[in-house]
N, C-alpha and C positions, 0 to 999 in steps of 0.2 A: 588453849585455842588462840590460833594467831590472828586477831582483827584486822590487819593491815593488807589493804590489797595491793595485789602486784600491778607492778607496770601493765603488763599483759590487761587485769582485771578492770583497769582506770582506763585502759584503751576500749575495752569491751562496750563497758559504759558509754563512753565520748562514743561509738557506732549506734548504740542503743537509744541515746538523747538524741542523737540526729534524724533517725530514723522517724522515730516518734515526729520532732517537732514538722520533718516535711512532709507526713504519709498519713496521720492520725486525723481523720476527717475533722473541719473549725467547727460544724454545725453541732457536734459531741462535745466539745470541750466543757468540761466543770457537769458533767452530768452527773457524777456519782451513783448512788444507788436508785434512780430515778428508777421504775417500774412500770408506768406509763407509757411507752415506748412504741412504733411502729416495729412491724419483724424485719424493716430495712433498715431500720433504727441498728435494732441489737444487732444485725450480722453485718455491721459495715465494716466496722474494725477484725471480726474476726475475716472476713476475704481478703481483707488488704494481708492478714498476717499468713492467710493460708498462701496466698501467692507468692510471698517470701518465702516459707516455710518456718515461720516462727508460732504456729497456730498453738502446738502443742509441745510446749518446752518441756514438760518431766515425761515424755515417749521415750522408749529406746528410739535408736535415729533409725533402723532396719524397718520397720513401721510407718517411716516418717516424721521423727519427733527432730531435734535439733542437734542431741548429743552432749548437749550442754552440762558445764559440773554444777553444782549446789548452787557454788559460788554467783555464778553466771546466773541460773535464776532467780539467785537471793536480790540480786542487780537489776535483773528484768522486772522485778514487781514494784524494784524501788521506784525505775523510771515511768511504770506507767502508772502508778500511786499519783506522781506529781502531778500529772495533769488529768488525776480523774477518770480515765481512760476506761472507757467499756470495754471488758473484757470477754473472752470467748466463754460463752456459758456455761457451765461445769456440765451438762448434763452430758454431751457425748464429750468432749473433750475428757473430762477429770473423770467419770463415771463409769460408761458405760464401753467409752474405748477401752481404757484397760480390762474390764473384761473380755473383751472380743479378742483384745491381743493376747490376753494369757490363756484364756480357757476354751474361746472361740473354733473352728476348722476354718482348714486354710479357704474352703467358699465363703464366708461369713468375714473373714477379715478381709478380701479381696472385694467384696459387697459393699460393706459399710464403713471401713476406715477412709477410705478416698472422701467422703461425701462427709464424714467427718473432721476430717483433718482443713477442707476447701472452706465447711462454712455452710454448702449447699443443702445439707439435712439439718433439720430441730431434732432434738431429742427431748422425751418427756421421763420424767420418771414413776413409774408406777408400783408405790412399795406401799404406803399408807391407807388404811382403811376405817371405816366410822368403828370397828370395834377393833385394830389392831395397828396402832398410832405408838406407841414406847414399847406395847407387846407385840413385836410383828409379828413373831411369830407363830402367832393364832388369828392370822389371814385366814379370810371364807371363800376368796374368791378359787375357782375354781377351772381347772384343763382338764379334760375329762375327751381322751385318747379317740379317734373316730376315724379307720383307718390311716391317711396319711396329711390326717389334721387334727388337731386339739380344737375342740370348740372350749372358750372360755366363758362364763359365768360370775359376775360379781362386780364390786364398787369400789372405786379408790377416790382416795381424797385427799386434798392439797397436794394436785397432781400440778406443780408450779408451771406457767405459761402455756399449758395443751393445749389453748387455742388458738397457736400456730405452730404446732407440732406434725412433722412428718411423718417418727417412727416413736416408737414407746418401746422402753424396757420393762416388763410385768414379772412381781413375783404372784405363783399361780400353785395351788395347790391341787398335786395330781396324783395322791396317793392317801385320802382323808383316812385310811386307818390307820397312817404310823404317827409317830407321835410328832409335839406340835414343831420343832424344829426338823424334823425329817419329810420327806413326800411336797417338800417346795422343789417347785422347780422356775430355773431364770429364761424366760419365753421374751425375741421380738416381735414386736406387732407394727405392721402397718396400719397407721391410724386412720386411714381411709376406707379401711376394712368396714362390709357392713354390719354392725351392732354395736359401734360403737357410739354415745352419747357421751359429750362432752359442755357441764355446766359451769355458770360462773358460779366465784364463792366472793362476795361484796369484802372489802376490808374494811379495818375501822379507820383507815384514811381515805374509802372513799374507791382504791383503785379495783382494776381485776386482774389480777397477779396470780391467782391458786383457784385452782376449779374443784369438782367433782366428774370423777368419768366413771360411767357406766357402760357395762360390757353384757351382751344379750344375746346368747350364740354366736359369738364372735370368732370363725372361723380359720386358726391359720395352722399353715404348712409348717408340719413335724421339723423341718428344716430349720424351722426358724430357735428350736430348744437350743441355747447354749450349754457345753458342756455333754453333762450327762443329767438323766430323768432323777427325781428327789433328790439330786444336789444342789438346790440353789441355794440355801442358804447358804454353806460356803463362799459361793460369788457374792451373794447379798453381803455377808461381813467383811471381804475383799473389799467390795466398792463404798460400801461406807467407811473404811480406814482411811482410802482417799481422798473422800470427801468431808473427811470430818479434817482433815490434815490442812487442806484448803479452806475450810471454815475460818482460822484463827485472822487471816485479814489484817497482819502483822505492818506492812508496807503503807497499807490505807489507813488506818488506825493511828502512824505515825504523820502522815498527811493531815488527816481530819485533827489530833493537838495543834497542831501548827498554826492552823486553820484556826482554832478556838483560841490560840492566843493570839490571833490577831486579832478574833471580834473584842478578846478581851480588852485588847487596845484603845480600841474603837469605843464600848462602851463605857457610860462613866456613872458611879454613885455621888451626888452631892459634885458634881466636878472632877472627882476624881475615877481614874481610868480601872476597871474592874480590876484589870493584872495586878494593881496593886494593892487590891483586898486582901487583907491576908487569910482569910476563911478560903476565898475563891480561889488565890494562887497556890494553898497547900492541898487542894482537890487537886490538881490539875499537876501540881509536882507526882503526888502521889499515883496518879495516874502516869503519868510517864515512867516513875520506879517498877510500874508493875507490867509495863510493856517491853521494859529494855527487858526483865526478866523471861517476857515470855517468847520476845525476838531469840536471847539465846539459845531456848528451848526450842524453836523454830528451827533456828541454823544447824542446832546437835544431830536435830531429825533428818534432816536435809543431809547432813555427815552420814549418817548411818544408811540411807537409801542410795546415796552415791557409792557406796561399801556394796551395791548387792542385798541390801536388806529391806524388805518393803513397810508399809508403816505398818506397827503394829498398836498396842494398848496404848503406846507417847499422846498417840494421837487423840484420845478423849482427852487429855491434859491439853493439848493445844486448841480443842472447841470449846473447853467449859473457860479457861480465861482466854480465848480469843472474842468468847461472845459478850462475857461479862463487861470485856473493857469495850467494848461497840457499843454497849447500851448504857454505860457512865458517860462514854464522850458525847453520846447523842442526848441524852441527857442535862448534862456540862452546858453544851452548845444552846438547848431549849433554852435552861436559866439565865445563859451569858444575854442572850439575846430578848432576854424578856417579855414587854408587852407587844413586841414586834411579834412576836411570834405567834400571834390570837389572830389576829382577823383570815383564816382562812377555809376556803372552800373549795368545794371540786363542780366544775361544768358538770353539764348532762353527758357530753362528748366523754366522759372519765378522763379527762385530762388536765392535771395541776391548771387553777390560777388563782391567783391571788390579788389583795388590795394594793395592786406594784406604787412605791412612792409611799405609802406610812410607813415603812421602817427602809433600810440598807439590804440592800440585794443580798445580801447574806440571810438574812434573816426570812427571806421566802418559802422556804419550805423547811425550817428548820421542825418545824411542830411534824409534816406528816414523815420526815426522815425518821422523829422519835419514836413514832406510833408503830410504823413499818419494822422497826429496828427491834419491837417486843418478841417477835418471834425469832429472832437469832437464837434464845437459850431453849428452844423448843424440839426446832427442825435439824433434820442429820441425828435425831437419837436426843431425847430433852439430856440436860445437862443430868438430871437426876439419875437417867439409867446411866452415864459416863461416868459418874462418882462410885456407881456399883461394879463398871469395868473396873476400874484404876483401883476397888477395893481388893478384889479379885485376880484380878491378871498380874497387875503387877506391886501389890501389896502382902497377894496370896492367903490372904483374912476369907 
Protein backbone atom coordinates (compact mmCIF):
# COMPACT_ATOMS: atom_id res chain seq x y z
CA UNK A 1 0.00 0.00 0.00
CA UNK A 2 1.52 3.28 -0.97
CA UNK A 3 0.93 6.00 1.90
CA UNK A 4 2.12 8.82 0.25
CA UNK A 5 -0.18 11.28 -1.38
CA UNK A 6 0.17 12.76 -4.72
CA UNK A 7 0.49 16.31 -5.59
CA UNK A 8 -2.88 15.98 -7.05
CA UNK A 9 -4.23 14.54 -3.37
CA UNK A 10 -2.27 17.34 -1.21
CA UNK A 11 -4.08 19.84 -3.75
CA UNK A 12 -7.36 18.20 -3.07
CA UNK A 13 -6.86 18.64 0.53
CA UNK A 14 -5.65 22.54 0.33
CA UNK A 15 -9.53 22.92 -1.77
CA UNK A 16 -11.04 20.81 1.16
CA UNK A 17 -9.36 22.96 4.19
CA UNK A 18 -10.42 26.06 2.45
CA UNK A 19 -13.68 25.33 1.85
CA UNK A 20 -14.28 24.17 5.20
CA UNK A 21 -12.64 27.07 7.06
CA UNK A 22 -14.87 29.81 4.78
CA UNK A 23 -18.25 27.89 4.53
CA UNK A 24 -18.59 25.65 7.87
CA UNK A 25 -21.03 27.67 10.01
CA UNK A 26 -18.61 29.53 13.55
CA UNK A 27 -21.83 28.91 15.52
CA UNK A 28 -20.91 24.61 15.04
CA UNK A 29 -17.58 24.82 15.62
CA UNK A 30 -16.15 22.05 18.21
CA UNK A 31 -19.65 20.62 18.57
CA UNK A 32 -18.73 17.03 18.13
CA UNK A 33 -21.04 14.38 19.04
CA UNK A 34 -23.38 16.89 20.73
CA UNK A 35 -27.06 15.49 20.37
CA UNK A 36 -29.03 18.16 21.78
CA UNK A 37 -29.27 20.03 18.76
CA UNK A 38 -31.92 22.26 16.93
CA UNK A 39 -33.06 20.48 13.18
CA UNK A 40 -31.40 23.72 11.95
CA UNK A 41 -28.66 22.93 14.04
CA UNK A 42 -27.94 19.41 12.31
CA UNK A 43 -28.97 20.49 8.70
CA UNK A 44 -26.78 23.48 8.29
CA UNK A 45 -23.72 21.95 7.28
CA UNK A 46 -25.43 19.43 5.40
CA UNK A 47 -27.20 22.51 2.87
CA UNK A 48 -24.22 24.35 2.62
CA UNK A 49 -22.71 20.81 1.32
CA UNK A 50 -25.70 19.81 -0.70
CA UNK A 51 -25.35 23.22 -2.71
CA UNK A 52 -21.79 22.50 -3.45
CA UNK A 53 -22.57 19.08 -4.16
CA UNK A 54 -20.31 17.49 -1.59
CA UNK A 55 -23.35 16.13 0.58
CA UNK A 56 -22.93 12.63 -0.42
CA UNK A 57 -19.15 11.55 -1.24
CA UNK A 58 -19.37 7.66 -1.45
CA UNK A 59 -22.75 8.03 -4.24
CA UNK A 60 -21.90 7.22 -7.71
CA UNK A 61 -21.78 10.88 -9.28
CA UNK A 62 -24.99 9.67 -11.89
CA UNK A 63 -27.15 9.96 -8.62
CA UNK A 64 -25.48 12.98 -7.59
CA UNK A 65 -22.64 11.87 -5.40
CA UNK A 66 -19.08 13.59 -6.03
CA UNK A 67 -17.28 10.82 -7.99
CA UNK A 68 -14.56 10.87 -5.69
CA UNK A 69 -11.65 8.01 -5.27
CA UNK A 70 -11.15 6.44 -1.66
CA UNK A 71 -8.33 8.49 -1.49
CA UNK A 72 -10.30 11.74 -1.63
CA UNK A 73 -12.80 10.66 0.91
CA UNK A 74 -10.13 9.17 3.21
CA UNK A 75 -9.17 13.30 2.91
CA UNK A 76 -12.60 14.63 3.25
CA UNK A 77 -13.33 13.00 6.72
CA UNK A 78 -9.76 13.98 7.85
CA UNK A 79 -10.54 17.57 7.19
CA UNK A 80 -13.77 17.65 8.67
CA UNK A 81 -12.49 15.49 11.92
CA UNK A 82 -10.40 18.76 12.41
CA UNK A 83 -12.78 21.03 13.21
CA UNK A 84 -15.59 18.79 14.68
CA UNK A 85 -17.72 19.42 11.95
CA UNK A 86 -21.34 18.06 11.87
CA UNK A 87 -21.83 15.95 9.43
CA UNK A 88 -24.84 14.92 7.13
CA UNK A 89 -26.80 12.29 9.08
CA UNK A 90 -26.29 8.82 7.86
CA UNK A 91 -29.77 8.16 8.00
CA UNK A 92 -30.70 9.20 4.10
CA UNK A 93 -27.25 9.93 3.14
CA UNK A 94 -25.31 6.60 4.21
CA UNK A 95 -28.70 4.41 4.54
CA UNK A 96 -31.26 4.65 3.02
CA UNK A 97 -30.09 6.49 -0.30
CA UNK A 98 -28.31 3.64 -1.34
CA UNK A 99 -30.91 1.72 -1.13
CA UNK A 100 -33.15 3.69 -3.32
CA UNK A 101 -30.23 4.05 -5.70
CA UNK A 102 -29.65 0.35 -6.00
CA UNK A 103 -32.85 -1.33 -5.47
CA UNK A 104 -35.30 1.69 -5.79
CA UNK A 105 -37.54 2.50 -9.39
CA UNK A 106 -36.61 5.18 -11.27
CA UNK A 107 -40.09 7.22 -9.46
CA UNK A 108 -38.68 6.68 -6.04
CA UNK A 109 -35.06 7.73 -6.93
CA UNK A 110 -36.42 10.84 -8.89
CA UNK A 111 -38.74 11.49 -5.48
CA UNK A 112 -36.47 11.14 -2.82
CA UNK A 113 -32.76 11.37 -3.67
CA UNK A 114 -32.97 15.36 -4.64
CA UNK A 115 -34.46 15.97 -1.03
CA UNK A 116 -31.74 13.80 0.09
CA UNK A 117 -28.84 14.77 -1.43
CA UNK A 118 -30.11 19.08 -0.60
CA UNK A 119 -30.42 18.38 3.18
CA UNK A 120 -34.29 19.30 2.77
CA UNK A 121 -35.74 15.69 4.11
CA UNK A 122 -34.89 13.75 7.77
CA UNK A 123 -34.86 10.44 7.51
CA UNK A 124 -35.58 7.97 10.41
CA UNK A 125 -34.75 4.61 10.57
CA UNK A 126 -37.19 2.06 11.47
CA UNK A 127 -35.54 -1.52 12.08
CA UNK A 128 -35.45 -2.16 15.84
CA UNK A 129 -38.07 -3.29 17.96
CA UNK A 130 -38.80 -4.17 21.97
CA UNK A 131 -38.50 -7.89 21.09
CA UNK A 132 -36.29 -7.76 17.99
CA UNK A 133 -33.15 -5.41 18.75
CA UNK A 134 -29.76 -8.04 17.79
CA UNK A 135 -32.71 -10.66 16.37
CA UNK A 136 -34.32 -8.43 13.69
CA UNK A 137 -35.24 -10.73 12.17
CA UNK A 138 -38.28 -11.76 14.42
CA UNK A 139 -39.94 -8.14 13.73
CA UNK A 140 -43.88 -8.14 14.64
CA UNK A 141 -44.53 -5.26 13.17
CA UNK A 142 -46.56 -5.70 10.44
CA UNK A 143 -48.01 -4.50 6.38
CA UNK A 144 -50.68 -6.35 5.79
CA UNK A 145 -51.72 -5.53 1.67
CA UNK A 146 -55.32 -3.39 1.33
CA UNK A 147 -55.75 -2.78 -2.17
CA UNK A 148 -53.26 -0.04 -3.25
CA UNK A 149 -52.07 0.32 0.49
CA UNK A 150 -50.42 -1.52 3.15
CA UNK A 151 -51.73 -0.56 6.36
CA UNK A 152 -48.95 -1.14 9.06
CA UNK A 153 -49.13 -2.36 12.59
CA UNK A 154 -46.43 -2.34 15.30
CA UNK A 155 -43.57 -0.68 17.40
CA UNK A 156 -40.08 0.41 16.97
CA UNK A 157 -37.52 1.55 19.06
CA UNK A 158 -34.55 3.69 19.26
CA UNK A 159 -35.88 5.05 16.29
CA UNK A 160 -32.69 7.84 16.58
CA UNK A 161 -33.98 11.62 16.22
CA UNK A 162 -37.93 10.93 14.77
CA UNK A 163 -38.85 13.87 16.26
CA UNK A 164 -37.86 15.71 13.39
CA UNK A 165 -38.20 13.42 10.88
CA UNK A 166 -39.88 13.71 7.57
CA UNK A 167 -39.79 10.18 5.91
CA UNK A 168 -38.94 6.82 7.67
CA UNK A 169 -37.58 3.82 6.31
CA UNK A 170 -39.70 0.58 7.96
CA UNK A 171 -38.82 -2.96 7.89
CA UNK A 172 -42.42 -4.60 7.92
CA UNK A 173 -43.43 -8.01 7.91
CA UNK A 174 -45.89 -8.88 5.14
CA UNK A 175 -45.81 -12.43 4.80
CA UNK A 176 -46.06 -13.87 8.85
CA UNK A 177 -46.07 -17.45 7.52
CA UNK A 178 -42.55 -17.67 6.01
CA UNK A 179 -39.87 -17.93 7.98
CA UNK A 180 -38.28 -15.38 10.28
CA UNK A 181 -35.86 -13.79 7.64
CA UNK A 182 -38.23 -14.19 4.78
CA UNK A 183 -41.76 -12.14 4.22
CA UNK A 184 -39.88 -8.69 5.49
CA UNK A 185 -40.39 -6.20 3.41
CA UNK A 186 -38.40 -2.50 3.05
CA UNK A 187 -41.62 0.01 3.12
CA UNK A 188 -41.25 4.33 3.10
CA UNK A 189 -43.31 6.07 5.13
CA UNK A 190 -44.29 9.50 5.32
CA UNK A 191 -44.20 10.37 8.82
CA UNK A 192 -46.94 12.62 8.84
CA UNK A 193 -49.05 9.91 7.96
CA UNK A 194 -52.08 9.41 10.37
CA UNK A 195 -51.18 6.68 13.06
CA UNK A 196 -48.29 7.44 13.55
CA UNK A 197 -47.09 8.06 17.36
CA UNK A 198 -43.83 9.15 18.03
CA UNK A 199 -42.21 8.86 21.86
CA UNK A 200 -39.40 10.22 23.77
CA UNK A 201 -36.94 7.63 25.22
CA UNK A 202 -34.94 9.67 28.29
CA UNK A 203 -31.08 8.89 28.12
CA UNK A 204 -28.85 8.36 30.81
CA UNK A 205 -27.20 11.70 30.07
CA UNK A 206 -30.44 13.37 30.33
CA UNK A 207 -30.96 14.10 26.29
CA UNK A 208 -33.83 13.00 23.79
CA UNK A 209 -31.84 11.37 21.05
CA UNK A 210 -33.94 7.74 20.43
CA UNK A 211 -37.61 7.53 20.63
CA UNK A 212 -40.27 4.84 20.49
CA UNK A 213 -42.64 5.06 17.37
CA UNK A 214 -45.85 3.55 17.23
CA UNK A 215 -47.66 2.75 14.12
CA UNK A 216 -51.79 2.06 14.37
CA UNK A 217 -53.22 1.54 10.90
CA UNK A 218 -50.89 3.48 9.26
CA UNK A 219 -51.79 3.66 5.77
CA UNK A 220 -49.31 3.98 2.86
CA UNK A 221 -49.33 3.65 -0.99
CA UNK A 222 -48.04 0.28 -2.35
CA UNK A 223 -45.68 2.57 -4.20
CA UNK A 224 -43.97 3.38 -1.64
CA UNK A 225 -42.48 -0.83 -1.18
CA UNK A 226 -38.83 -0.75 -2.38
CA UNK A 227 -37.71 -3.39 -4.44
CA UNK A 228 -39.77 -6.41 -4.34
CA UNK A 229 -42.61 -7.68 -1.51
CA UNK A 230 -40.53 -10.28 1.21
CA UNK A 231 -37.39 -9.11 0.12
CA UNK A 232 -36.30 -6.74 2.47
CA UNK A 233 -34.13 -8.16 4.29
CA UNK A 234 -31.72 -8.37 1.64
CA UNK A 235 -31.97 -4.36 1.58
CA UNK A 236 -31.94 -4.40 5.45
CA UNK A 237 -28.24 -6.27 5.31
CA UNK A 238 -27.23 -3.89 2.14
CA UNK A 239 -27.79 -0.91 4.36
CA UNK A 240 -26.44 -2.08 7.45
CA UNK A 241 -22.96 -3.03 5.74
CA UNK A 242 -23.01 0.66 5.02
CA UNK A 243 -23.57 1.71 8.02
CA UNK A 244 -21.78 -0.34 10.15
CA UNK A 245 -18.61 0.68 7.58
CA UNK A 246 -19.35 4.40 8.57
CA UNK A 247 -19.61 3.36 12.19
CA UNK A 248 -15.79 2.97 12.73
CA UNK A 249 -15.36 6.97 13.09
CA UNK A 250 -11.60 6.52 12.09
CA UNK A 251 -10.77 10.35 11.16
CA UNK A 252 -12.75 11.63 14.59
CA UNK A 253 -11.12 9.15 16.73
CA UNK A 254 -7.83 10.41 15.44
CA UNK A 255 -8.91 13.96 16.40
CA UNK A 256 -10.40 13.14 19.77
CA UNK A 257 -6.27 11.49 20.76
CA UNK A 258 -4.99 14.60 19.90
CA UNK A 259 -7.56 16.30 21.85
CA UNK A 260 -6.78 13.95 24.87
CA UNK A 261 -3.20 14.58 24.72
CA UNK A 262 -3.67 17.84 24.96
CA UNK A 263 -5.90 17.75 28.14
CA UNK A 264 -3.19 15.56 29.09
CA UNK A 265 -0.85 18.43 28.98
CA UNK A 266 -3.00 20.52 30.56
CA UNK A 267 -3.64 18.23 33.52
CA UNK A 268 -1.10 17.48 36.15
CA UNK A 269 -0.46 14.85 39.12
CA UNK A 270 1.57 16.16 42.13
CA UNK A 271 2.79 19.01 39.49
CA UNK A 272 3.49 16.87 37.06
CA UNK A 273 1.70 16.86 33.57
CA UNK A 274 -0.53 13.65 33.02
CA UNK A 275 1.23 12.86 29.51
CA UNK A 276 3.94 12.03 31.44
CA UNK A 277 2.44 9.31 33.61
CA UNK A 278 3.68 6.52 32.42
CA UNK A 279 0.42 4.27 33.33
CA UNK A 280 -1.56 7.04 31.41
CA UNK A 281 0.68 7.65 28.43
CA UNK A 282 1.08 3.77 27.66
CA UNK A 283 -3.14 3.75 27.51
CA UNK A 284 -3.08 6.38 25.14
CA UNK A 285 0.09 4.82 23.06
CA UNK A 286 -1.75 1.80 23.06
CA UNK A 287 -4.62 3.17 21.82
CA UNK A 288 -3.29 4.89 18.97
CA UNK A 289 -1.41 1.36 17.99
CA UNK A 290 -4.84 0.02 17.73
CA UNK A 291 -6.33 2.86 15.48
CA UNK A 292 -3.49 3.16 13.02
CA UNK A 293 -4.31 -0.60 12.69
CA UNK A 294 -7.82 -0.23 12.15
CA UNK A 295 -7.32 3.11 9.76
CA UNK A 296 -5.44 0.60 7.58
CA UNK A 297 -8.35 -1.70 7.56
CA UNK A 298 -10.57 1.40 6.79
CA UNK A 299 -8.47 2.47 3.66
CA UNK A 300 -8.14 -1.49 2.38
CA UNK A 301 -12.01 -1.28 2.60
CA UNK A 302 -12.35 1.98 0.97
CA UNK A 303 -9.67 -0.05 -1.93
CA UNK A 304 -12.08 -2.62 -2.49
CA UNK A 305 -15.36 -0.42 -2.97
CA UNK A 306 -13.55 1.81 -5.22
CA UNK A 307 -12.66 -1.64 -7.25
CA UNK A 308 -16.53 -2.03 -7.75
CA UNK A 309 -16.96 -4.16 -4.65
CA UNK A 310 -19.62 -3.09 -1.95
CA UNK A 311 -18.81 -3.54 1.72
CA UNK A 312 -19.13 -6.73 2.72
CA UNK A 313 -18.49 -8.92 6.25
CA UNK A 314 -14.90 -6.26 6.56
CA UNK A 315 -17.38 -4.22 7.73
CA UNK A 316 -18.36 -5.93 11.28
CA UNK A 317 -14.41 -5.78 11.67
CA UNK A 318 -14.41 -2.01 11.21
CA UNK A 319 -17.76 -1.34 13.89
CA UNK A 320 -16.62 -3.76 16.64
CA UNK A 321 -12.96 -1.81 16.84
CA UNK A 322 -14.14 1.39 15.51
CA UNK A 323 -16.64 1.28 18.63
CA UNK A 324 -14.35 -0.24 21.00
CA UNK A 325 -11.64 2.44 20.46
CA UNK A 326 -14.66 5.48 20.81
CA UNK A 327 -15.58 4.37 24.21
CA UNK A 328 -11.65 3.85 25.55
CA UNK A 329 -11.05 7.46 24.26
CA UNK A 330 -14.11 8.75 25.91
CA UNK A 331 -13.25 7.04 28.65
CA UNK A 332 -9.38 8.26 28.53
CA UNK A 333 -10.69 11.73 28.27
CA UNK A 334 -13.37 11.28 31.48
CA UNK A 335 -10.21 10.07 33.65
CA UNK A 336 -7.62 12.65 32.06
CA UNK A 337 -10.13 15.24 33.04
CA UNK A 338 -11.06 14.02 36.43
CA UNK A 339 -13.02 15.78 39.14
CA UNK A 340 -13.78 18.38 36.38
CA UNK A 341 -15.80 16.05 35.01
CA UNK A 342 -18.62 15.67 38.07
CA UNK A 343 -20.48 18.57 38.47
CA UNK A 344 -22.98 18.15 35.83
CA UNK A 345 -26.41 18.48 34.75
CA UNK A 346 -29.07 18.85 32.24
CA UNK A 347 -31.88 22.00 32.27
CA UNK A 348 -35.45 21.22 31.97
CA UNK A 349 -35.03 22.73 28.28
CA UNK A 350 -32.91 19.20 27.57
CA UNK A 351 -30.08 21.06 26.80
CA UNK A 352 -26.25 20.63 28.21
CA UNK A 353 -25.20 23.00 31.10
CA UNK A 354 -22.92 22.82 33.13
CA UNK A 355 -20.95 24.56 36.42
CA UNK A 356 -18.85 26.75 33.42
CA UNK A 357 -15.66 28.02 35.30
CA UNK A 358 -14.80 24.87 37.88
CA UNK A 359 -12.94 23.06 35.55
CA UNK A 360 -11.21 24.03 31.66
CA UNK A 361 -13.77 24.15 28.89
CA UNK A 362 -12.66 20.91 27.89
CA UNK A 363 -13.76 19.37 30.51
CA UNK A 364 -17.68 20.36 30.07
CA UNK A 365 -19.13 17.74 28.82
CA UNK A 366 -16.61 15.23 28.86
CA UNK A 367 -18.87 12.90 31.55
CA UNK A 368 -22.14 13.17 29.15
CA UNK A 369 -19.82 12.45 25.85
CA UNK A 370 -18.91 9.10 28.12
CA UNK A 371 -22.31 8.15 28.89
CA UNK A 372 -23.70 8.86 25.32
CA UNK A 373 -20.61 7.01 23.90
CA UNK A 374 -22.12 3.43 25.78
CA UNK A 375 -24.18 2.67 23.18
CA UNK A 376 -21.63 2.82 20.21
CA UNK A 377 -21.08 -1.21 20.79
CA UNK A 378 -24.79 -1.73 20.65
CA UNK A 379 -26.44 0.00 17.76
CA UNK A 380 -25.83 -0.89 13.77
CA UNK A 381 -25.95 -4.68 15.12
CA UNK A 382 -24.30 -5.02 18.99
CA UNK A 383 -20.79 -6.05 18.53
CA UNK A 384 -21.77 -9.55 19.78
CA UNK A 385 -23.91 -10.54 16.61
CA UNK A 386 -20.64 -8.91 14.47
CA UNK A 387 -18.15 -11.45 16.06
CA UNK A 388 -20.69 -14.16 15.00
CA UNK A 389 -20.60 -12.45 11.19
CA UNK A 390 -16.81 -12.44 11.12
CA UNK A 391 -17.12 -16.14 12.76
CA UNK A 392 -19.00 -16.99 9.86
CA UNK A 393 -18.68 -15.14 6.67
CA UNK A 394 -15.36 -14.69 6.79
CA UNK A 395 -13.75 -17.27 9.23
CA UNK A 396 -16.33 -19.93 7.60
CA UNK A 397 -16.58 -21.68 11.44
Amino acid sequence: MNLDFTPEENAFRDEVRAFIRDNYPKDLMNMGTREDLTREQFLAWHKILGKKGWSAVAWPKKYGGTGWTSTQRYIWSEENARVDALMPLPFGVSMVGPVIYTFGNEEQKAKHLPGILSGDVWWAQGYSEPGAGSDLASLKTTAVRDGDHYVINGQKTWTTLAQHADWGFFLCRTDPSAKSQEGISFILVDMKTPGIEVRPIKLIDGTHEVNETWLTDVRVPVENLVGKENEGWTYAKFLLAHERSGIAGVARSKRGIERLRDIASSETIDGTPLILNGDFSRKISQLEIDLTALEFTELRTLASEAAGKGPGPESSILKIKGTEIQQRLTELTLEAVGNYGAPYARGMDGHGVNDFGVGPDYSNFAADTYFNMRKTSIYGGSNEIQRNIITKMILGL
